[in-house]
Each structure stands twice: as C-alpha cells, then as structure tokens.
N, C-alpha and C positions, 0 to 999 in steps of 0.2 A: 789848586785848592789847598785852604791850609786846613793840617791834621791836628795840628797840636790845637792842645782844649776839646775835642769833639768828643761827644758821647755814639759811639756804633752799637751797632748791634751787628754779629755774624753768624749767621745760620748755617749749619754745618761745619761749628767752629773747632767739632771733634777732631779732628783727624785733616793729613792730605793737604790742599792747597786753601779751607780752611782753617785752619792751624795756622799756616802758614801768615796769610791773612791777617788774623788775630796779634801775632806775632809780629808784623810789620808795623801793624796799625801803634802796638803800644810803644815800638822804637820810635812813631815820629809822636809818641806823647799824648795817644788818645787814649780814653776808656773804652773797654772793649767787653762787651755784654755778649757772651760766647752762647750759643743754643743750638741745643742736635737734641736726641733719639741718645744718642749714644752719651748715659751719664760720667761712665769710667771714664772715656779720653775728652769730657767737655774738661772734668774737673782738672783734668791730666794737662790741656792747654792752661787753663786758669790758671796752676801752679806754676807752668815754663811761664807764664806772662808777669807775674808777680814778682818770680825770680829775677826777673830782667831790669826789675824797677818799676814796670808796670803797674796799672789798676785794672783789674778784670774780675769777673765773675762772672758765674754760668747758675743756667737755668733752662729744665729741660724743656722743648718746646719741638712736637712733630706738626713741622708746617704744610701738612695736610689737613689739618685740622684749624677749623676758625676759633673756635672758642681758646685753644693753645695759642695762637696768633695775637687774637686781640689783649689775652691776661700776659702773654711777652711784652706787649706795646705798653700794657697798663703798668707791668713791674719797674720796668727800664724809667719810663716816668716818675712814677713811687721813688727809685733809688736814686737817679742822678737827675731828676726834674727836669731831662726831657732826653730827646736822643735824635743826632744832628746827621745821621748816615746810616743807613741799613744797604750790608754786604749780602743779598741773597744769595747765595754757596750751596744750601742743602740739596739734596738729589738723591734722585734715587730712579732704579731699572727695571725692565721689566723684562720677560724672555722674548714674546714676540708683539710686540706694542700695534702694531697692525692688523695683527689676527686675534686680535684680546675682543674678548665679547665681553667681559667683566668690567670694563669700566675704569680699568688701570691709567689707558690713553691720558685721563682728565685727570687722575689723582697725581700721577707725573707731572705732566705740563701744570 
C-alpha cells in the first residue's frame, strides 16, 4: 500500500506504539491526524511529527464515546477533505474484565 499522500487518522496517537505509528506514518509522507484522552503527549507527537518535516495535528477524541468518533470523522474531513486510513491504537484496561458487572467488558472492546 502506498503511504505517501494519505490522510490517517491515529487513535491513541499520544504515547507508546502510537506515537510511534504517527511517527512512521509521516516519514513515508502521510498526514497524520493524532487523537487520544491524553491532550499533553497528543500535542507532544504533533510537535515530534512536524519536526520531522511532517504534517500532523491532534484533536482530542475518547473513542468510547460516539458523538467524539463521529465530530473526529467530521473534523479530519473539514481539514484535509477526507481521510484514507484509520490506525485504531486506543486502549485501554480494566482490573478484572471478567468479573466486571459494570459494563467495562463492552466499553473496552
């Protein structure tokens, strides 16, 4: 698949593997639309990707939430009029995901 030109999107592009991600994506020449929970190290990739000669920008986005989901899909649109790859990365844990009566099971998955 070719990268260069492509518009992504990376969820849990804060931190870790994506960062990482983010990171590769704008070495082979994509835009890289970064989105976590976590505002401090979205912006924190944003700047390592820009540095690099990159085009990136972040926008917070907890993809547990639908209405967060669909205004990411709608902004990425808005900014670079469309978006050709989405890196689902975000996650997140629970203590006993088995024995959870609250409903965590499905916020997870």
């Amino acid at each position: 698949m070719e990268i260069e030109g492509k518009v992504t999107i990376v969820s849990g592009g804060a931190s870790g593997i994506g960062r990482a991600a983010v990171l590769a994506l704008v070495d082979c020449g994509a835009k890289a639309l970064v989105t976590d929970v976590d505002e401090e190290g979205g912006w924190q990739t944003v700047e390592m990707a820009n540095e690099k000669g990159g085009t990136a920008a972040f926008r917070r986005c907890d993809v547990t939430k639908s209405d967060d989901l669909d205004a990411t899909f709608d902004w990425a649109t808005e900014r670079f009029g469309r978006f050709d790859i989405v890196f689902n990365h975000a996650g997140i844990s629970g203590e006993d995901l088995f024995a959870d009566e609250r409903g965590d099971w499905a916020r997870i998955i």
